[in-house]
N, C-alpha and C positions, 0 to 999 in steps of 0.2 A: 438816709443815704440815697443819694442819686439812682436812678435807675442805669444799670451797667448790661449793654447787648452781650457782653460776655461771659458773665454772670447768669449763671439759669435760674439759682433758684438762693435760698439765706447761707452766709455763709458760716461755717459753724468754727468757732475760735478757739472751741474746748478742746482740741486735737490736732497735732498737726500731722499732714498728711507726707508720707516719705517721698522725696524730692524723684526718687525713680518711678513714683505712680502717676507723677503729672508732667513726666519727659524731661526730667531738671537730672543735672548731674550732680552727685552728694558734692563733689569736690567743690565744684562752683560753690553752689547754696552753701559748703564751710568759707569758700572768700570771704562772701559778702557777708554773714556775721562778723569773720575775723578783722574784716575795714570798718565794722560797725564798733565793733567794742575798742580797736586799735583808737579813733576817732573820741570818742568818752575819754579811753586811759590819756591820753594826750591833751582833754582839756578843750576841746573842741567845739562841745555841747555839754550845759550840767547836766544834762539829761537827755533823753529821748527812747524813741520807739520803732521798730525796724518791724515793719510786716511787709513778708513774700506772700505774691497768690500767684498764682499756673493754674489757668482752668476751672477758675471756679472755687479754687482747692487750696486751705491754706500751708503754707509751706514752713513760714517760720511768721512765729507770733513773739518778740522778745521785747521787753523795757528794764532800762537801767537808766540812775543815776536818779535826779530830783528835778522835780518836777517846777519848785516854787523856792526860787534862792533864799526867800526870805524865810517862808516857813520848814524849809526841807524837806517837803512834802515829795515823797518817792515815786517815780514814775510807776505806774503798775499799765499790764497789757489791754487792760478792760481802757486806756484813756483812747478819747477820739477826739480830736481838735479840742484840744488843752484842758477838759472836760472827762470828769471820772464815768463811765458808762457802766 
């Protein structure tokens, strides 16, 4: 991953961090999931991955749908440019 001026130090993906620790309003941060999965249910994307960060800090880590139309290989959070991590 690129070097980010923003970013202090590795980001940790195992937890995510409540959207009021990093000046995020819950309400907002549920939007943008609820355009994220609105977006899939509709057919949109067979799949994809939605990661919020604020500060370093991650906010939301989520994956649905498939990843591989052929194989139906399911998106999971660990992917980073189409690539299992």
């Amino acid at each position: 991953m690129p070097d980010n001026p923003t970013i202090a130090g590795k980001l940790d993906f195992t937890k995510a961090a409540a959207p009021e620790e990093a000046g995020m309003s819950p309400q907002g941060v549920q939007q943008i999931v609820r355009v994220f999965e609105q977006q899939l249910e509709r057919g949109l994307h067979p799949g994809a991955q939605l990661v919020v960060l604020r500060h370093g800090r991650v906010i939301v880590d989520c994956a649905r749908g498939i990843a591989n139309l052929r194989g139906e290989k399911p998106v999971f959070a660990s992917f980073m440019g189409g690539k299992e991590v």
